[in-house]
C-alpha positions as CSV (number, residue, x, y, z in Angstrom):
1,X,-9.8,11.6,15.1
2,X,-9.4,7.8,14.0
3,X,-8.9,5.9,17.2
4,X,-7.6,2.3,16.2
5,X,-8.3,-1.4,17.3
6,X,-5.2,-2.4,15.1
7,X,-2.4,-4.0,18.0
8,X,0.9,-3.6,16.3
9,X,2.2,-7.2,17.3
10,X,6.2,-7.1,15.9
11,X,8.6,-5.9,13.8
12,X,11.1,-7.6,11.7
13,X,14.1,-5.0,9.7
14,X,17.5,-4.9,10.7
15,X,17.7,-1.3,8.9
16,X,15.2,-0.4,12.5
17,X,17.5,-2.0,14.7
18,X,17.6,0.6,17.3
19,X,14.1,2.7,16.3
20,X,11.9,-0.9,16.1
21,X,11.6,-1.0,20.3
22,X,10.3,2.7,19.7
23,X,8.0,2.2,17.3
24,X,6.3,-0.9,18.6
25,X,5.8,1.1,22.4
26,X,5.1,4.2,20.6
27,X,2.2,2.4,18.6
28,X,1.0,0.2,20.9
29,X,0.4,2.7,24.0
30,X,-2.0,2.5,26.2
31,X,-4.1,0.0,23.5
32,X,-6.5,-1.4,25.1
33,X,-8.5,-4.8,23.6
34,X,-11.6,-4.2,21.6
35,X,-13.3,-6.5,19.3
36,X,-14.1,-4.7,16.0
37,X,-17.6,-5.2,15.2
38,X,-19.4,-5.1,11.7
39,X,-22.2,-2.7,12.7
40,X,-19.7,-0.4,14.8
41,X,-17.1,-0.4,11.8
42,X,-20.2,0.3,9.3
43,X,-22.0,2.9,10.8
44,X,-18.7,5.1,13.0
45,X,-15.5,5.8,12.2
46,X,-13.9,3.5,14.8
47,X,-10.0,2.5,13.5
48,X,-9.9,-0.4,12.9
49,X,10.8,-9.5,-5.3
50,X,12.2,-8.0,-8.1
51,X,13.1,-4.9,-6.4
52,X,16.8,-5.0,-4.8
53,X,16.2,-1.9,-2.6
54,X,14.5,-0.8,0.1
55,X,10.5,-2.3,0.8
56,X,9.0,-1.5,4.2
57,X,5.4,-4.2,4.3
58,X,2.7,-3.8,7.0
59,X,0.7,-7.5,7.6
60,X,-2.8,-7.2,8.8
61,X,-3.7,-10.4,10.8
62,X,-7.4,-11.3,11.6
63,X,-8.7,-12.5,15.1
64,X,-12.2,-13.5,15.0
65,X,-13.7,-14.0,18.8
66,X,-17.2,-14.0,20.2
67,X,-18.0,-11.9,22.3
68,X,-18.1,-14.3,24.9
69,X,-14.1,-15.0,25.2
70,X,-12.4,-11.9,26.9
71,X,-9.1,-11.0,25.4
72,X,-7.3,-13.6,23.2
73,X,-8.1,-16.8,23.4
74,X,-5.5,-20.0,23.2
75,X,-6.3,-20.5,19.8
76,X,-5.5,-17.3,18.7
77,X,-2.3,-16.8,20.4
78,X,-1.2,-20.3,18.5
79,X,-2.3,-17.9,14.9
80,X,-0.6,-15.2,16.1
81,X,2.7,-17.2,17.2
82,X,2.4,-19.3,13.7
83,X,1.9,-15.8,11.4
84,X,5.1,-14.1,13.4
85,X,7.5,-17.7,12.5
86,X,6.1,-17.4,9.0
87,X,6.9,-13.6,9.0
88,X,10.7,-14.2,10.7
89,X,11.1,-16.6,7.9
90,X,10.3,-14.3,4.9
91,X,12.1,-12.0,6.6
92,X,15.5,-14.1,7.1
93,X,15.3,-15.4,3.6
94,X,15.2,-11.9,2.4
95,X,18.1,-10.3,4.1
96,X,20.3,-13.7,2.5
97,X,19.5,-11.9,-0.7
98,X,20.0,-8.2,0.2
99,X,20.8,-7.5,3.6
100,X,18.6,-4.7,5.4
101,X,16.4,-3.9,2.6
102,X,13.1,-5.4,4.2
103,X,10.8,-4.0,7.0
104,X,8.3,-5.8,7.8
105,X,5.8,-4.5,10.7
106,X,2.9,-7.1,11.9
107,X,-0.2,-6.3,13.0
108,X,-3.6,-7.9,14.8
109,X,-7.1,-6.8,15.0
110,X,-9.6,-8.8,17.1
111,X,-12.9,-9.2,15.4
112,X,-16.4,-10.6,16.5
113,X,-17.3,-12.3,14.2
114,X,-16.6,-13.2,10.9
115,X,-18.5,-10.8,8.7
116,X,-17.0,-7.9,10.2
117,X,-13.5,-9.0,9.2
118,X,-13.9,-8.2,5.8
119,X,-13.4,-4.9,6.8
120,X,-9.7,-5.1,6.2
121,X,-7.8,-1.8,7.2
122,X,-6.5,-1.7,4.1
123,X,-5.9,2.2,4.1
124,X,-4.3,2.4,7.7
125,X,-1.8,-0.6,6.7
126,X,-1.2,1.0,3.8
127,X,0.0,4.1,6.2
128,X,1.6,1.9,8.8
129,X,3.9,0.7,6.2
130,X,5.0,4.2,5.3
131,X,5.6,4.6,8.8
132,X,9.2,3.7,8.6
133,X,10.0,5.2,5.2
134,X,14.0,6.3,5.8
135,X,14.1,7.6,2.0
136,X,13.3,10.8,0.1
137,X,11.0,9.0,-2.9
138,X,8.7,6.7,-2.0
139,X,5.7,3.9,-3.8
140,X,2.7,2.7,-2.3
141,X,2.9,-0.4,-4.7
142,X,-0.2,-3.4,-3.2
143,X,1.8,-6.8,-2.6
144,X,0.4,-8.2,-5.7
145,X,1.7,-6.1,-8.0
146,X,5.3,-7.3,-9.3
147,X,7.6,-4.3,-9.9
148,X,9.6,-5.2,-13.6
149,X,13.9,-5.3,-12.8
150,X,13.9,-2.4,-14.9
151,X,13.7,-0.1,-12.1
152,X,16.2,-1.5,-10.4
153,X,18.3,-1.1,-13.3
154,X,17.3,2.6,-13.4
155,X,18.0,3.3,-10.0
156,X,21.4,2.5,-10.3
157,X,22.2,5.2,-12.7
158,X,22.5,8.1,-10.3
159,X,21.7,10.9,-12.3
160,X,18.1,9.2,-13.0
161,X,18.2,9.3,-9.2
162,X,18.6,12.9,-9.1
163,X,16.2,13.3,-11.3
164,X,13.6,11.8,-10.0
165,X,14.5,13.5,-6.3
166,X,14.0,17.2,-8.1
167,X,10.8,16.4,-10.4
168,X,8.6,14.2,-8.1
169,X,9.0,17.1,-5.3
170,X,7.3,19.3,-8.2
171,X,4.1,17.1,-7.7
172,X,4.6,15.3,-11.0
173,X,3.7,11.7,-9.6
174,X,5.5,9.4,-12.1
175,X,3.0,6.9,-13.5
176,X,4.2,3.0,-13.5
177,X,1.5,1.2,-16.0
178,X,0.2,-2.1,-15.0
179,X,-0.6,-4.7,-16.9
180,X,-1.8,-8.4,-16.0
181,X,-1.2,-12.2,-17.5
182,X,-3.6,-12.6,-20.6
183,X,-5.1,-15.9,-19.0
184,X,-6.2,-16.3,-15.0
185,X,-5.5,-19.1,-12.7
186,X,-2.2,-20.2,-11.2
187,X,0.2,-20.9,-13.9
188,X,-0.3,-17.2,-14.8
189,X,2.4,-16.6,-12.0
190,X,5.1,-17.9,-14.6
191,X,3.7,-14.9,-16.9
192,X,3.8,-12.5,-14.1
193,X,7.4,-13.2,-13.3
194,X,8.7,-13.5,-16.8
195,X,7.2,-9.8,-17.7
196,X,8.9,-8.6,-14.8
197,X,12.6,-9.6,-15.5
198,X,12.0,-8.7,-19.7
199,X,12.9,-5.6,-21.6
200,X,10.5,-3.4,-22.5
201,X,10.8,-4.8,-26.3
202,X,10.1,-8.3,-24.5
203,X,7.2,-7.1,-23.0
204,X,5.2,-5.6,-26.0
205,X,6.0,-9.2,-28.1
206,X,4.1,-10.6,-24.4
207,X,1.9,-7.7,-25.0
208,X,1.1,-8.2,-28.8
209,X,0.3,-12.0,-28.1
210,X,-1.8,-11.6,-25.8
211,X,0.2,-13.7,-22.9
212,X,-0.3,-9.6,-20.7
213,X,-2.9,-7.0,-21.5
214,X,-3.9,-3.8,-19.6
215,X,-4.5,-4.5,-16.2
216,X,-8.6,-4.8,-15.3
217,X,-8.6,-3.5,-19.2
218,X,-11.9,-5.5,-19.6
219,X,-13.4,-4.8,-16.2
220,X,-13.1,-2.0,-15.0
221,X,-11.1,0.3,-18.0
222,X,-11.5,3.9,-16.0
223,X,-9.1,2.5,-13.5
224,X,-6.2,2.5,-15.7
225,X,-6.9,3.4,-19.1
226,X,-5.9,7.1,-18.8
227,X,-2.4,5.8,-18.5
228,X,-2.7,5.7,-22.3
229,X,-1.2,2.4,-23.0
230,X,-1.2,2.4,-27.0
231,X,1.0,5.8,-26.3
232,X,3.4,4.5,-23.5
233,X,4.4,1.3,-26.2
234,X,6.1,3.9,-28.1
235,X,7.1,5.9,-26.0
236,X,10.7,6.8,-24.7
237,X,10.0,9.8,-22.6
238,X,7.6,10.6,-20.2
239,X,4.2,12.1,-20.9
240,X,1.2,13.5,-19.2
241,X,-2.1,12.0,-19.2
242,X,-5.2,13.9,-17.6
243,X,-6.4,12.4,-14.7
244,X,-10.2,11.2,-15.1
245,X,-13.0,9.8,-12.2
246,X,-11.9,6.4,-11.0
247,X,-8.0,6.7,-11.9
248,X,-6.1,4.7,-9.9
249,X,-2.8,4.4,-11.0
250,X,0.5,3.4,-9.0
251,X,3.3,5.8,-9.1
252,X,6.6,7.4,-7.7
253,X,6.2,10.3,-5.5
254,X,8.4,12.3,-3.2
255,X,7.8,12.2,0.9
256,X,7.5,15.9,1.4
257,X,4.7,16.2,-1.4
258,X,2.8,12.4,-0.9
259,X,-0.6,12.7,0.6
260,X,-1.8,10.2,3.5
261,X,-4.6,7.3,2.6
262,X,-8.1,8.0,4.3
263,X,-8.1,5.7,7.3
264,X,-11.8,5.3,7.0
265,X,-12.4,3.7,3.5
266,X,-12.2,-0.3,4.8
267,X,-13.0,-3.3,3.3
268,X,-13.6,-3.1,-0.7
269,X,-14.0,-0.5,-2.9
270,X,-12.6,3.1,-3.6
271,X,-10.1,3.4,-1.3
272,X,-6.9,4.1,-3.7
273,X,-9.3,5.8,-6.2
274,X,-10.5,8.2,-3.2
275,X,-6.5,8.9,-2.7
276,X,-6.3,9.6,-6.2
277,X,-8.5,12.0,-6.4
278,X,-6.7,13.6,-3.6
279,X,-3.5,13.3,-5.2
280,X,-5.0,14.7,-8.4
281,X,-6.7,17.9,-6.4
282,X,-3.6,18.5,-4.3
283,X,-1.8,19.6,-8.1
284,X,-0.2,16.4,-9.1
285,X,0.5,16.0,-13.0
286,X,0.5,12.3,-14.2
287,X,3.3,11.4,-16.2
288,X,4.0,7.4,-17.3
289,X,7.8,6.6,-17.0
290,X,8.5,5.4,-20.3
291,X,10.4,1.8,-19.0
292,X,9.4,0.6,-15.8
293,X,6.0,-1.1,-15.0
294,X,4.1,-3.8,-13.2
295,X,2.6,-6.6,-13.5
296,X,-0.4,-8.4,-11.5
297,X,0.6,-11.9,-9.4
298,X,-3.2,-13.9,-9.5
299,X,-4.4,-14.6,-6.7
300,X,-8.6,-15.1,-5.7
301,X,-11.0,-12.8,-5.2
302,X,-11.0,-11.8,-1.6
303,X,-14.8,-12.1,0.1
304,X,-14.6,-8.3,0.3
305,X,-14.6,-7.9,-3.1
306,X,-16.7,-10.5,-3.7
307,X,-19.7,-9.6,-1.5
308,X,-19.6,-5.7,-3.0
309,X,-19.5,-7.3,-6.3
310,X,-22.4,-10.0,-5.5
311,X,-24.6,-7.4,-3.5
312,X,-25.3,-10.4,-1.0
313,X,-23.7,-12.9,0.9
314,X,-24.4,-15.9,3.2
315,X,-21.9,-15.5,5.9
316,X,-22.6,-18.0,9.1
317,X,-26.1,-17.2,10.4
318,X,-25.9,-13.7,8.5
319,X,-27.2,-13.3,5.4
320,X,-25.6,-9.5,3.8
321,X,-28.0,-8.2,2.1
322,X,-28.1,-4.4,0.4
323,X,-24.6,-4.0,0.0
324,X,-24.0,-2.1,2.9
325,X,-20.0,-1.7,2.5
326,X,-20.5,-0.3,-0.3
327,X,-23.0,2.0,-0.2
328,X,-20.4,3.3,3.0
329,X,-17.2,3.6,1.0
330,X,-19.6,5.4,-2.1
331,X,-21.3,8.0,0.5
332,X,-17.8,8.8,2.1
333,X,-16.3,9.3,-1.1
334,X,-19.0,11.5,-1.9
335,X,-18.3,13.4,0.6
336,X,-14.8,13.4,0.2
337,X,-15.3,14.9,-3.0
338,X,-17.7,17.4,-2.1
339,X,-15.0,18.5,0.9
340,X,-12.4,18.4,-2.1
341,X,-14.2,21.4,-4.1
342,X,-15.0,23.1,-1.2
343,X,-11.2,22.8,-0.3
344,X,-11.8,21.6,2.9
345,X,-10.7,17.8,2.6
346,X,-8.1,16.6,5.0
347,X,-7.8,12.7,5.0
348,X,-8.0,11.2,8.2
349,X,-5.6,9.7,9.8
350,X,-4.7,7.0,12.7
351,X,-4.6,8.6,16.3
352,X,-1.4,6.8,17.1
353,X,0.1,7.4,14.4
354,X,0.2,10.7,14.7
355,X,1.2,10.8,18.1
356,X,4.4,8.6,17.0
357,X,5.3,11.3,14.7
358,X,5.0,13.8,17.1
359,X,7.2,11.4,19.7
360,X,9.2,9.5,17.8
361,X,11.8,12.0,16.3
362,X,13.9,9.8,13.8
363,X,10.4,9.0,11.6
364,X,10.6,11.4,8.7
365,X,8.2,14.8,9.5
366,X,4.6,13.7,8.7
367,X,4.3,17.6,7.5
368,X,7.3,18.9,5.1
369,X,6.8,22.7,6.8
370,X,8.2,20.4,9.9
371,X,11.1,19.8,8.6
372,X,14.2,20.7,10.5
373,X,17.4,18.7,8.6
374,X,17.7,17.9,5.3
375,X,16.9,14.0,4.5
376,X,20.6,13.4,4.0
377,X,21.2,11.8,7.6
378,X,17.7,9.5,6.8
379,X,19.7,8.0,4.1
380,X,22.0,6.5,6.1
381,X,21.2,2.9,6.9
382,X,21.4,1.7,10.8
383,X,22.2,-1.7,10.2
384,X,25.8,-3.0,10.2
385,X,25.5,-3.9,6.4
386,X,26.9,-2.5,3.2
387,X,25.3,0.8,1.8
388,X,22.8,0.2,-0.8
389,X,22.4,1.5,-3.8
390,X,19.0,1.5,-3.9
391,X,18.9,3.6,-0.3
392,X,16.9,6.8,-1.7
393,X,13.6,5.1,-3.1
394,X,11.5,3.0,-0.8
395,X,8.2,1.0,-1.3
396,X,5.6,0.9,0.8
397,X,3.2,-2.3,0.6
């Protein structure tokens, strides 16, 4: 069982008015401070918009305190104070625009130093987020990744709704290709936005000269090349591509049918493509939606990346050598596949958690065999604003 060091710290979403206080108590029970530690994370399994509808976000902020200060210090609690006015901001600004769309839950993990907070829980936020999920089809889209208005657009129409409700529910994960500005560095953002609010037509003219190509097309090709991108230009239906070793496309998938991330892949390195390979052995087809897609937002290299990619780092006093995150995340996934063919794989998931699913009876059933109403009544927002449109489709970043 993954027992977490993650302290869920607030929640902003008016569409949670009345489940929020249940949520945060529920999560935060009997948590007791711990400092995560590098060698403890390393060598256990110790826890650490151009979309109009519905977006449910989980923010991991990171503590870092000797040993030596007990619980949190002054300093921190200013970070912590100064993250949660930032957060109430982006939230406020978003519900001007469209009113009880947003959830935003805000986390805090106390490290001990700073090399182990590269370990980013990037596989329990990404469940956290889901956490809240109201709707039937759901994305786990990262933050950086700009969804084009097209689906918008699409979900409007609601017999492509409809659709979408009956196939994904077949395990047919709807592929959404993702492509990235042609040239790095900060003014790439204007590219990023403008392939997100053009046709599709637009968008291959971007395409053709050069301004987007195929995202990490010329670094790392496995991770998205199945999608088939020559194919998808022409294409006005969807399609199935074969899913290959170290596919890790983003896609839209149904609740009931959606598979959990492995709490236990942290820091850099295969944690989506070790959910895709679950997704893919679970019976999933992958099939490209013809006119919706994303597009990358630049932003650096986190150190993660960078000392898996570097194989050493000067950190401090501590100098990284042998890659040891990596060699971690590559073993477990070895594993993981191993368990996979043996059909014995079961990702792990966050102790809490699954006790709020267990307590907490207005979260959608973490198990579809649990299911005792239909999702109909989940549909129906909480929050004294006008019905959305967008209401049956959710991401999760």
């Amino acid at each position: 069982m993954y027992k977490s060091s993650i302290i869920f710290l607030f929640l902003f979403g008016a569409n949670l008015a009345r489940e929020g206080a249940d949520l945060f108590s529920c999560l935060n029970d009997d948590i007791h401070i711990k400092k995560t530690s590098w060698n403890e994370s390393m060598h256990s399994d110790v826890e650490a918009k151009s979309f109009r509808g519905p977006v449910s976000a989980a923010v991991h902020v990171s503590i870092v305190q000797p040993e030596s200060i007990p619980g949190l210090s002054n300093d921190s609690i200013e970070a912590l104070v100064r993250a949660e006015a930032i957060f109430a901001d982006v939230f406020e600004r978003a519900e001007l625009l469209h009113g009880c769309q947003l959830t935003i839950m805000l986390f805090y993990e106390i490290f001990d130093s700073h090399l182990s907070s590269l370990l980013y829980p990037i596989n329990a936020m990404r469940n956290f987020a889901r956490m809240p999920v109201k709707t039937e089809l759901v994305s786990a889209i990262d933050v950086d990744m700009v969804i084009s208005r097209s689906l918008s657009t699409h979900l409007l129409d609601p017999m492509f709704r409809n659709w979408l409700k009956v196939e994904t529910v077949k395990r047919r994960a709807f592929v959404l290709p993702a492509f990235e500005p042609g040239c790095p560095g900060m003014s790439s953002r204007t590219v990023t936005m403008l392939a997100s609010l053009v046709n599709k037509s637009q968008l291959m003219g971007l395409y053709h000269q050069g301004s987007v190509t195929q995202f990490k097309g010329h670094v790392f090709p496995p991770g998205h090349g199945p999608t088939n991108y020559e194919k998808w230009m022409c294409a006005n239906e969807t399609y199935k591509v074969s899913w290959q070793g170290n596919y890790e496309p983003w896609f839209i998938s149904h609740w009931d049918v959606l598979p959990w991330f492995d709490v236990r892949y942290k820091g850099f390195g295969q944690n989506k493509i070790s959910f895709l390979a679950n997704v893919n052995q679970s019976g999933f087809s992958f099939e490209p939606l013809p006119d919706i897609w994303l597009t990358h937002l630049y932003h650096r290299a986190t150190e993660s990346s960078d000392l898996v990619k570097n194989n050493q780092m000067n950190i401090g006093s501590d100098v990284l050598r042998g890659n040891d995150m990596k060699m971690k995340v590559e073993a477990l996934y070895r594993s993981q596949r191993i368990e996979m063919m043996q059909g014995t794989y079961v990702p792990k998931l966050d102790s809490r958690m699954l006790k709020c699913f267990e307590k907490l009876h207005w979260l959608q059933p973490l198990e579809p065999s649990t299911r005792k109403t239909v999702h109909q009544p989940l549909l129906q927002s909480t929050c004294p604003c006008k019905h959305s449109k967008y209401d049956h489709f959710s991401l999760h970043v």
